[in-house]
PDB file of N, H, CA, C and O in Angstrom:
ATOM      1  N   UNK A   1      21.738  11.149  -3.134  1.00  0.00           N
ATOM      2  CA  UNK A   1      20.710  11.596  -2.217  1.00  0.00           C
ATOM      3  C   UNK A   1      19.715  10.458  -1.997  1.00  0.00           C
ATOM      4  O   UNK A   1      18.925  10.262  -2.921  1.00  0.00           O
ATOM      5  N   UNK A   2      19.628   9.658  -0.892  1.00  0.00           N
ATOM      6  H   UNK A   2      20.270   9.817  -0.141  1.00  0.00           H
ATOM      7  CA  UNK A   2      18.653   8.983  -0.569  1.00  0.00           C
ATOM      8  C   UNK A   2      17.194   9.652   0.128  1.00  0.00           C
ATOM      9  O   UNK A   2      17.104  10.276   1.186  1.00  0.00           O
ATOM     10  N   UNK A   3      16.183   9.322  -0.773  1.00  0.00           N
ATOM     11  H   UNK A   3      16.256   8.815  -1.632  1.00  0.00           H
ATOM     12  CA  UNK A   3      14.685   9.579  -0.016  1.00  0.00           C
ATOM     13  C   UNK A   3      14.209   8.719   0.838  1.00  0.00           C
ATOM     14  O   UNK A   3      14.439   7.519   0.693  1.00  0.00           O
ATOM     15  N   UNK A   4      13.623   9.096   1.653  1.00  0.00           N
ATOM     16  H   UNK A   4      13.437  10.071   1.771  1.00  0.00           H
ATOM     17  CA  UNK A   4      12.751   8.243   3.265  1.00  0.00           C
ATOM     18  C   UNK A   4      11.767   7.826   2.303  1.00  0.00           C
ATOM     19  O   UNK A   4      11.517   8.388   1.237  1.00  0.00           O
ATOM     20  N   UNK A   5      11.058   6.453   2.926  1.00  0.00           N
ATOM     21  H   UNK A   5      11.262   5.997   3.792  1.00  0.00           H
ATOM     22  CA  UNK A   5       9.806   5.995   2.342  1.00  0.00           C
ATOM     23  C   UNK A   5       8.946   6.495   3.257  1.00  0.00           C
ATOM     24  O   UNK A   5       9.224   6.704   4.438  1.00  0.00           O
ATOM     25  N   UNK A   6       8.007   6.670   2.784  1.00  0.00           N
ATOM     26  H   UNK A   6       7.780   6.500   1.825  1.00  0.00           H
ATOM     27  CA  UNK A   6       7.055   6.743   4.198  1.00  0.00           C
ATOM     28  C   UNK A   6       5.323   5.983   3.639  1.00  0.00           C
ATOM     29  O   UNK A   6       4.717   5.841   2.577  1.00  0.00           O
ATOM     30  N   UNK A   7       5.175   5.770   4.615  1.00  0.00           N
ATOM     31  H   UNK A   7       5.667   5.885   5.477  1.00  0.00           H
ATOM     32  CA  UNK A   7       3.664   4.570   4.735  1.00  0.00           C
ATOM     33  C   UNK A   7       2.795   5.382   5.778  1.00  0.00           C
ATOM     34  O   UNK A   7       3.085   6.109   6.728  1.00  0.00           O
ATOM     35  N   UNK A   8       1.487   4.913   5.151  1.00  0.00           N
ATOM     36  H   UNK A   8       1.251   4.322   4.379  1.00  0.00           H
ATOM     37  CA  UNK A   8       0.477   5.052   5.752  1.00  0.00           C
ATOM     38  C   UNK A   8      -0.450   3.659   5.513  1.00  0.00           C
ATOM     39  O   UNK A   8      -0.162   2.659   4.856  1.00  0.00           O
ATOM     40  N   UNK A   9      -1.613   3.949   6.253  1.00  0.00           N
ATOM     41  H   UNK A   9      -1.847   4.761   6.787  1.00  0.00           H
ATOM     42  CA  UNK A   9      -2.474   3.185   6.464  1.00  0.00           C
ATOM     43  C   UNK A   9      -3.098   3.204   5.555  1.00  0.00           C
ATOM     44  O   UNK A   9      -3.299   4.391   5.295  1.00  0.00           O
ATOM     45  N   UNK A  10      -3.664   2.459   4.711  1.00  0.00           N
ATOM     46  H   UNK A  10      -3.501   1.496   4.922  1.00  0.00           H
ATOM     47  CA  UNK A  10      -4.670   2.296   3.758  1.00  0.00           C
ATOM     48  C   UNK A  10      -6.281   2.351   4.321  1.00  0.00           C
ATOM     49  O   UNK A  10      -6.874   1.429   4.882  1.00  0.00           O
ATOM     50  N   UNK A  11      -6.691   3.410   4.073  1.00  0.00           N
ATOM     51  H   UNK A  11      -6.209   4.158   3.617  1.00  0.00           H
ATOM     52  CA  UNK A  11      -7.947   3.537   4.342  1.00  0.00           C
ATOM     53  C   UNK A  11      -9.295   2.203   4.234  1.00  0.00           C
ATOM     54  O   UNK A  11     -10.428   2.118   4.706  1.00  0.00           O
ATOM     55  N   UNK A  12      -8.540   1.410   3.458  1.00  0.00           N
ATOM     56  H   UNK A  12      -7.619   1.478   3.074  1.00  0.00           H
ATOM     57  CA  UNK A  12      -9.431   0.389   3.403  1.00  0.00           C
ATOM     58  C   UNK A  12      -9.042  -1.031   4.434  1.00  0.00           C
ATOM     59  O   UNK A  12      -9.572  -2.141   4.369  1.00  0.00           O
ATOM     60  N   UNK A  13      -8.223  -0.689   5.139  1.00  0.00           N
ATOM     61  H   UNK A  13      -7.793   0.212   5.192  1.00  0.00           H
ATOM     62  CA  UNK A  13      -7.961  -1.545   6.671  1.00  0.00           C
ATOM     63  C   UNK A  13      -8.833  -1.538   7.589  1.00  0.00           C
ATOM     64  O   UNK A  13      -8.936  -2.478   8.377  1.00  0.00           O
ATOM     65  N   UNK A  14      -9.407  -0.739   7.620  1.00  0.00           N
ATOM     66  H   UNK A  14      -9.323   0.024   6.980  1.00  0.00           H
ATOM     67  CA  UNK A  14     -10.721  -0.940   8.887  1.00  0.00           C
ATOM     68  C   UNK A  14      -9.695  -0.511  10.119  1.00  0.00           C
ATOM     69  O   UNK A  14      -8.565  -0.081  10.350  1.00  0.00           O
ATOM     70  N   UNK A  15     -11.097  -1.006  10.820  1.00  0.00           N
ATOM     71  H   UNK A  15     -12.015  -1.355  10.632  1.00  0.00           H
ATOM     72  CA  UNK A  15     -10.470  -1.291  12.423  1.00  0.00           C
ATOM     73  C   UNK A  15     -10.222  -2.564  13.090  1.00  0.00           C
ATOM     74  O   UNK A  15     -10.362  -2.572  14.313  1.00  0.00           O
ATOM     75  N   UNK A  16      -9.769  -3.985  12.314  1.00  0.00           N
ATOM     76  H   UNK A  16      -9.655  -3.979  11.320  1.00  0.00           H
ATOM     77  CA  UNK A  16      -9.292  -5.010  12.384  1.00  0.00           C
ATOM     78  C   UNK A  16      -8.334  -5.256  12.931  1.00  0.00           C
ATOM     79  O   UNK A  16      -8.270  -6.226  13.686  1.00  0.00           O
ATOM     80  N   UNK A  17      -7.569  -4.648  12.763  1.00  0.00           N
ATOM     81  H   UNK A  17      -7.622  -3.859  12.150  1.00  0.00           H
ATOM     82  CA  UNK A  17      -6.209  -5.014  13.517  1.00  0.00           C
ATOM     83  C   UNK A  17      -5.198  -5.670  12.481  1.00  0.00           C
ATOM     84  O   UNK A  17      -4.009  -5.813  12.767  1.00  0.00           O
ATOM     85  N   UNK A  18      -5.757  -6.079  11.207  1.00  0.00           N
ATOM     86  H   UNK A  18      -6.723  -5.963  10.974  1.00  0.00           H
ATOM     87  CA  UNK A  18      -5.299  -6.747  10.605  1.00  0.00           C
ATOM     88  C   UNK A  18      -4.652  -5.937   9.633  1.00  0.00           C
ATOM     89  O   UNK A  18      -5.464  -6.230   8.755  1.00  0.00           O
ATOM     90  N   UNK A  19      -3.752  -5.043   8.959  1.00  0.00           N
ATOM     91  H   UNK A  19      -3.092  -4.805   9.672  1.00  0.00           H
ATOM     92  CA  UNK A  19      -3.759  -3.671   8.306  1.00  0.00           C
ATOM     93  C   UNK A  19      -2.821  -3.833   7.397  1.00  0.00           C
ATOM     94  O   UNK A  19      -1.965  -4.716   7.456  1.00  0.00           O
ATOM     95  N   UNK A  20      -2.946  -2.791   6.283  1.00  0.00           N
ATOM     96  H   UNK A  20      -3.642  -2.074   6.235  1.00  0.00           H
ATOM     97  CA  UNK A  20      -2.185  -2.853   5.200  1.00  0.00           C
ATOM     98  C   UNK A  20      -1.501  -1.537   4.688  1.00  0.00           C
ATOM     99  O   UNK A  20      -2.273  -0.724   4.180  1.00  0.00           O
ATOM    100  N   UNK A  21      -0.270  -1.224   4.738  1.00  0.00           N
ATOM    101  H   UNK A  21       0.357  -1.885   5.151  1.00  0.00           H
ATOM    102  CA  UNK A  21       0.429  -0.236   4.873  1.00  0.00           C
ATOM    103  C   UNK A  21       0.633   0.492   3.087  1.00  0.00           C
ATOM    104  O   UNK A  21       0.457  -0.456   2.321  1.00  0.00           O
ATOM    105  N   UNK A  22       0.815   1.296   2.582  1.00  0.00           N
ATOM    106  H   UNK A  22       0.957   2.066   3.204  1.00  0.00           H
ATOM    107  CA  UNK A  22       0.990   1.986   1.200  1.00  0.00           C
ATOM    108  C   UNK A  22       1.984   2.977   1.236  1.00  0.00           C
ATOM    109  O   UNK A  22       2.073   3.881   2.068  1.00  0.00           O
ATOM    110  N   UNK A  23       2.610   2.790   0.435  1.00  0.00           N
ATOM    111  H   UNK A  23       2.538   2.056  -0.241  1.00  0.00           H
ATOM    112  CA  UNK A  23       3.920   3.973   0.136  1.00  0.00           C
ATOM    113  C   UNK A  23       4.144   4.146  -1.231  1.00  0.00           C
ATOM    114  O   UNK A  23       4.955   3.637  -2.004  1.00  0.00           O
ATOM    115  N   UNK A  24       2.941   5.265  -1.415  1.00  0.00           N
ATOM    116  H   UNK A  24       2.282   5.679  -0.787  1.00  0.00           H
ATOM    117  CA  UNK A  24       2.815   5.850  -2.930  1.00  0.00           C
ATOM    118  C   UNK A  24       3.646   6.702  -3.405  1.00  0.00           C
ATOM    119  O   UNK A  24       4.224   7.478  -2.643  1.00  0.00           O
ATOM    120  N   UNK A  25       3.866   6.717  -4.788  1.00  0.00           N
ATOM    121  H   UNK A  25       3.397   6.087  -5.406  1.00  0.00           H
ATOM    122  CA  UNK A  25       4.626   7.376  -5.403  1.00  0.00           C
ATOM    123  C   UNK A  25       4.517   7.134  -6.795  1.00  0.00           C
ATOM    124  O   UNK A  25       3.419   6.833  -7.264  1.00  0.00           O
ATOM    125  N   UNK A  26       5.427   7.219  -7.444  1.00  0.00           N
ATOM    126  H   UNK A  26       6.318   7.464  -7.063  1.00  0.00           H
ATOM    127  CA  UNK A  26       5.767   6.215  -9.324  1.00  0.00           C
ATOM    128  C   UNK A  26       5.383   5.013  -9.013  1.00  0.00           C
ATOM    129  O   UNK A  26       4.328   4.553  -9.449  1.00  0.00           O
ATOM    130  N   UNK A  27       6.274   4.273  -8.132  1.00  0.00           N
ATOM    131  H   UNK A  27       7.131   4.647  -7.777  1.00  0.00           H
ATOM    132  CA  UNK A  27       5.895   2.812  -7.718  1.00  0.00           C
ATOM    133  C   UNK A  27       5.488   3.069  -5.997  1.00  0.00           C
ATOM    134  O   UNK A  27       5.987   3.833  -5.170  1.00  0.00           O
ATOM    135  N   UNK A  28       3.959   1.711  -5.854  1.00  0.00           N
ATOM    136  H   UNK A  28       3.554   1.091  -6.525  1.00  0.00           H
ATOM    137  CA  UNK A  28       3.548   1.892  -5.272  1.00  0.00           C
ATOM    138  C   UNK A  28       3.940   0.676  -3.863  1.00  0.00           C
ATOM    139  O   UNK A  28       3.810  -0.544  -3.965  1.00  0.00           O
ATOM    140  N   UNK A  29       4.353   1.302  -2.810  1.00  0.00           N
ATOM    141  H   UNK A  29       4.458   2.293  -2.727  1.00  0.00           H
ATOM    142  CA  UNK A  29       4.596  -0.214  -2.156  1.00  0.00           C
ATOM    143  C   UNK A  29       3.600  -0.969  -1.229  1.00  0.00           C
ATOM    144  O   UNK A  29       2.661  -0.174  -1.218  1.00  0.00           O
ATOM    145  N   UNK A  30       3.255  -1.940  -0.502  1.00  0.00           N
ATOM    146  H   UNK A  30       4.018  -2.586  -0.511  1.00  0.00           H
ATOM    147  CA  UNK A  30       2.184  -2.290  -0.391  1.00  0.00           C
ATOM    148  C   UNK A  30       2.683  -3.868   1.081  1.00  0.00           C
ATOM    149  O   UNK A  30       3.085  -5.025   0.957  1.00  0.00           O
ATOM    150  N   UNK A  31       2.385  -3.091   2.131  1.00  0.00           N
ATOM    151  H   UNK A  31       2.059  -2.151   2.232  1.00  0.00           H
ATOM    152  CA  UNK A  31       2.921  -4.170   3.110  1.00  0.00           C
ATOM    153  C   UNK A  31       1.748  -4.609   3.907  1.00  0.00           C
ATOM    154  O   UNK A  31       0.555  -4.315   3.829  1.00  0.00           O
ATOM    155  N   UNK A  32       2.667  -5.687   4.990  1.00  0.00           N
ATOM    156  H   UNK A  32       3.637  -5.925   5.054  1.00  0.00           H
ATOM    157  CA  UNK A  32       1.080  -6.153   5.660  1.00  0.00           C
ATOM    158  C   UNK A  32       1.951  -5.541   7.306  1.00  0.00           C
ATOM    159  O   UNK A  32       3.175  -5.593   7.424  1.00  0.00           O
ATOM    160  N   UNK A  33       1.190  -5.101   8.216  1.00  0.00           N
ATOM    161  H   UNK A  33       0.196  -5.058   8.120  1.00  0.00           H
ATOM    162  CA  UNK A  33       1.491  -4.168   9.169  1.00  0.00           C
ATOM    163  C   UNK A  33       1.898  -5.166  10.267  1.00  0.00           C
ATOM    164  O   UNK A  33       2.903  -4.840  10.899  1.00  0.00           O
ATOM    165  N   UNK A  34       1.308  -6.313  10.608  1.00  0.00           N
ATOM    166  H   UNK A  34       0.491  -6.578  10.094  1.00  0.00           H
ATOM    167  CA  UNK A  34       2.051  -7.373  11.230  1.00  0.00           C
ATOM    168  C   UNK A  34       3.631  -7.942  10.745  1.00  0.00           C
ATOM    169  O   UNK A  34       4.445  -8.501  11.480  1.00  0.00           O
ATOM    170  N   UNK A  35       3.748  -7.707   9.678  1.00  0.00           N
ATOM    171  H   UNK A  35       3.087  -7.253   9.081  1.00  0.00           H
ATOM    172  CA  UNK A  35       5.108  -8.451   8.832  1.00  0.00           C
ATOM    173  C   UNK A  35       5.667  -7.643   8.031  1.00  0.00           C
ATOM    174  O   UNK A  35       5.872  -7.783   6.826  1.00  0.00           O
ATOM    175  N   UNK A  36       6.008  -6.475   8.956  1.00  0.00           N
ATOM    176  H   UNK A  36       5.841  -6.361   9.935  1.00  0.00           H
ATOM    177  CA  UNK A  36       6.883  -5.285   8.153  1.00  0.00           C
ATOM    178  C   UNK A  36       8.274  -5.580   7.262  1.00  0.00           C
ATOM    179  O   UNK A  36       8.797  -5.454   6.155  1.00  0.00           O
ATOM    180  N   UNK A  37       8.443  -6.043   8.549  1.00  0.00           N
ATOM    181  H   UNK A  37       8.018  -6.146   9.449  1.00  0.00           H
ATOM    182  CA  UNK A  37       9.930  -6.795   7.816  1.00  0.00           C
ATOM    183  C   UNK A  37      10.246  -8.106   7.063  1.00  0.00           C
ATOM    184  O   UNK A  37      11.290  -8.651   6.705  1.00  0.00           O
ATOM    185  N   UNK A  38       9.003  -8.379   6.972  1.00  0.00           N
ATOM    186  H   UNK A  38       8.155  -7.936   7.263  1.00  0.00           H
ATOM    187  CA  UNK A  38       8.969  -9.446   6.024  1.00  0.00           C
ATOM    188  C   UNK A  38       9.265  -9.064   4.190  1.00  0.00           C
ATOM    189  O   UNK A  38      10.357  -9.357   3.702  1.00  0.00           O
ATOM    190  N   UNK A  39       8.459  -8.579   3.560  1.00  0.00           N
ATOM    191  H   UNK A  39       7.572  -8.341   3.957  1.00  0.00           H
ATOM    192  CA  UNK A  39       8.412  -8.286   2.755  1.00  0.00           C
ATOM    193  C   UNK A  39       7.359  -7.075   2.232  1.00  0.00           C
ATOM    194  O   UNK A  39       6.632  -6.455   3.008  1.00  0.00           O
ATOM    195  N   UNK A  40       7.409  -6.845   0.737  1.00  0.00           N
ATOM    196  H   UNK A  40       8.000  -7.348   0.106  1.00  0.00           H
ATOM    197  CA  UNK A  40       6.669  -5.979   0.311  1.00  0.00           C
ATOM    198  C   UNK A  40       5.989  -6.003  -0.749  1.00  0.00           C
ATOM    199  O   UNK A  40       6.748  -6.709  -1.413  1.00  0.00           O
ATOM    200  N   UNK A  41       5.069  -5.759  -1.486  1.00  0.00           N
ATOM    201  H   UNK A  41       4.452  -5.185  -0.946  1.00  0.00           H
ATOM    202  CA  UNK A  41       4.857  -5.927  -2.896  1.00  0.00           C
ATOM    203  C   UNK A  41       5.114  -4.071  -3.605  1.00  0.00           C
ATOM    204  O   UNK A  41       4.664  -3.021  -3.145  1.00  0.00           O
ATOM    205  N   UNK A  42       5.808  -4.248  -4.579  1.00  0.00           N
ATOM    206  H   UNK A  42       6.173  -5.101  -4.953  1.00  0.00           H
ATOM    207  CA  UNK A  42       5.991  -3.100  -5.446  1.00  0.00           C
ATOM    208  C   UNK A  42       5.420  -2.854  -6.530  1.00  0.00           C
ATOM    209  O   UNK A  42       5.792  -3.742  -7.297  1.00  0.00           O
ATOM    210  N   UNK A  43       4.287  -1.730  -7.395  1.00  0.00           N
ATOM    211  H   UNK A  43       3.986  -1.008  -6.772  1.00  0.00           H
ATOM    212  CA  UNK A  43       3.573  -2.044  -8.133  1.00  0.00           C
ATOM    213  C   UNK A  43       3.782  -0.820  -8.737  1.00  0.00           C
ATOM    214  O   UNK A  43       4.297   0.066  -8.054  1.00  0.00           O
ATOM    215  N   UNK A  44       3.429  -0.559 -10.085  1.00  0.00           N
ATOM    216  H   UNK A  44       3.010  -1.278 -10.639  1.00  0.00           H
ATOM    217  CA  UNK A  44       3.428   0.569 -10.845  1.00  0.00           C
ATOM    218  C   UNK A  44       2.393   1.592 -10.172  1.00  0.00           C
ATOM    219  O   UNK A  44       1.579   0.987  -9.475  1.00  0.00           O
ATOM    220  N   UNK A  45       2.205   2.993 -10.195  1.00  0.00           N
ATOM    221  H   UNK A  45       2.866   3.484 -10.761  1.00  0.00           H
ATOM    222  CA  UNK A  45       1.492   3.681  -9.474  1.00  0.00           C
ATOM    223  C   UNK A  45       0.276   3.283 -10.589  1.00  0.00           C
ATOM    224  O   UNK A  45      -0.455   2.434 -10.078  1.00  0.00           O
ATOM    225  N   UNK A  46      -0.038   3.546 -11.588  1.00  0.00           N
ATOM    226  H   UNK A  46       0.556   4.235 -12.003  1.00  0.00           H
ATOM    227  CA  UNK A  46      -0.762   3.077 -12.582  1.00  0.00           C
ATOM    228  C   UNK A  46      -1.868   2.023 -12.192  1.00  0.00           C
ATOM    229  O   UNK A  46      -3.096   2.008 -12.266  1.00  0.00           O
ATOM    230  N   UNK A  47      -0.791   1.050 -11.694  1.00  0.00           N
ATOM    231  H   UNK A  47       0.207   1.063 -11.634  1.00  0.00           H
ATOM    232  CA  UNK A  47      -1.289  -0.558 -11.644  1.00  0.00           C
ATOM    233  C   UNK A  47      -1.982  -0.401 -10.198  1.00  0.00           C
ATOM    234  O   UNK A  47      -3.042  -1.019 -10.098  1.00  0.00           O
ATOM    235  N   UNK A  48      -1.567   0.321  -9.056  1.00  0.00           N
ATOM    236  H   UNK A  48      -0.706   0.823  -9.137  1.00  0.00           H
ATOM    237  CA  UNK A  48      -2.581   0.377  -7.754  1.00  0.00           C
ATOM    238  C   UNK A  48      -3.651   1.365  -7.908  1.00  0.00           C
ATOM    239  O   UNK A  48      -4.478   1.426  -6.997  1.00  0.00           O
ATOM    240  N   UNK A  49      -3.779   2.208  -8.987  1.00  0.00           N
ATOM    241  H   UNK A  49      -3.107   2.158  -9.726  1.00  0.00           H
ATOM    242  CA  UNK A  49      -4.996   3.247  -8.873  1.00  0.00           C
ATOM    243  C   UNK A  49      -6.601   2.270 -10.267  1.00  0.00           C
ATOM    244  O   UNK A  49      -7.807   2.347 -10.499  1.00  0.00           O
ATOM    245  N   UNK A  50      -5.662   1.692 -10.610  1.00  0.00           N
ATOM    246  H   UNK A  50      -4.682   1.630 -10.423  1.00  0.00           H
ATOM    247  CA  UNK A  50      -6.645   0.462 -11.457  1.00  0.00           C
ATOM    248  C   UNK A  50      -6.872  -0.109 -10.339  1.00  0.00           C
ATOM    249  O   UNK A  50      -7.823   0.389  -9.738  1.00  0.00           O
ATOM    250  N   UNK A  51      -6.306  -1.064  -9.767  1.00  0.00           N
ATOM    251  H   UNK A  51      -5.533  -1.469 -10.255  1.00  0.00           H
ATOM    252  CA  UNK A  51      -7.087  -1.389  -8.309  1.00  0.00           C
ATOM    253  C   UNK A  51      -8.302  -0.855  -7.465  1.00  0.00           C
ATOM    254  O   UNK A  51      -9.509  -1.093  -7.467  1.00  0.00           O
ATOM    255  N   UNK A  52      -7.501  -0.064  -6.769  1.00  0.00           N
ATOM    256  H   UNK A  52      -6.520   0.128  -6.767  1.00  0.00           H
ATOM    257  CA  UNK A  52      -8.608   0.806  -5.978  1.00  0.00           C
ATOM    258  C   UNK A  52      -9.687   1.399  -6.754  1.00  0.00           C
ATOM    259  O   UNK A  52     -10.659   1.660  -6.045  1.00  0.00           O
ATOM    260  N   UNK A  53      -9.881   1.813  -8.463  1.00  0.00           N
ATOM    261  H   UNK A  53      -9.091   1.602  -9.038  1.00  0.00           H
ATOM    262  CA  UNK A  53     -10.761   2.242  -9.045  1.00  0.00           C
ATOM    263  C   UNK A  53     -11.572   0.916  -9.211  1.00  0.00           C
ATOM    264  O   UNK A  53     -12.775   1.140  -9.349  1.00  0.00           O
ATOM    265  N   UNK A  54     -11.152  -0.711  -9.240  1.00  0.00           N
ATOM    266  H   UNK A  54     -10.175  -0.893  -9.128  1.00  0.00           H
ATOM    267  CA  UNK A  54     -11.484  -1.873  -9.445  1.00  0.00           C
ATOM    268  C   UNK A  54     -12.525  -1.684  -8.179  1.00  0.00           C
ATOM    269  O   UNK A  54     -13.711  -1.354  -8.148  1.00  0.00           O
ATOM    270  N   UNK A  55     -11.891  -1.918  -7.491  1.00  0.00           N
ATOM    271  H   UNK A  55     -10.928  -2.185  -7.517  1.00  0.00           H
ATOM    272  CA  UNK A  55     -12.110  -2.057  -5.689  1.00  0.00           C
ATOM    273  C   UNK A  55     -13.441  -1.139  -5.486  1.00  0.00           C
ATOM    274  O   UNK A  55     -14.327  -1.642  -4.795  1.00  0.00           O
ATOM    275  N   UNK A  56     -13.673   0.217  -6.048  1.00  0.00           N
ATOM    276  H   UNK A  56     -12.954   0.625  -6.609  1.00  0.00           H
ATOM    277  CA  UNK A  56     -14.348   1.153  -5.888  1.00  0.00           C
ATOM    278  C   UNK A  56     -15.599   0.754  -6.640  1.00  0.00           C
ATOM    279  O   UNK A  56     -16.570   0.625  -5.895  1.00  0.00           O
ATOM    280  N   UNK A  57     -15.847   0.510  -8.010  1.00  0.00           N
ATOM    281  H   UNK A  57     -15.058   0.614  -8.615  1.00  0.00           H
ATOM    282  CA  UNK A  57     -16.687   0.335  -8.627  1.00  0.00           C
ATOM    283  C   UNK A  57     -17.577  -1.340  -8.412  1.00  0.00           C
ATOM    284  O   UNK A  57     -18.554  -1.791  -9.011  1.00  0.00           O
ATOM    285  N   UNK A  58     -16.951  -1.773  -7.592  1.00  0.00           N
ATOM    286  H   UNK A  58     -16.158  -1.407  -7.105  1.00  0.00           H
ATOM    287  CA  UNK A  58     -17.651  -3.357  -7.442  1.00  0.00           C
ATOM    288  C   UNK A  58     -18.230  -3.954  -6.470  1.00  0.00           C
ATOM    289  O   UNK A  58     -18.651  -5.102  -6.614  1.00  0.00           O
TER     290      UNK A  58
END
């Protein structure tokens, strides 16, 4: 059984134009919206909510 990924916008993209896509789960994926098909970064779900709690408090 294959699952669909699905992405959204990261709330912390603004209205730049410049944007950063997220596809949460266990592991978290993490693209840039100009260069979809470029690549991705994959991160422990763990390891992106330390982030954004990073991101939040600073």
């Amino acid at each position: 059984m294959t699952s669909e990924i699905t992405w959204h916008k990261s709330s912390y993209s603004g209205n730049q134009g410049h944007c950063v896509e997220v596809s949460e789960g266990p592991t978290t994926g993490i693209r840039d919206t100009r260069h979809r098909g470029l690549a991705e970064l994959s991160v422990p779900a763990s390891e992106w909510t330390a982030l954004l709690t990073a991101l939040r408090t600073n």
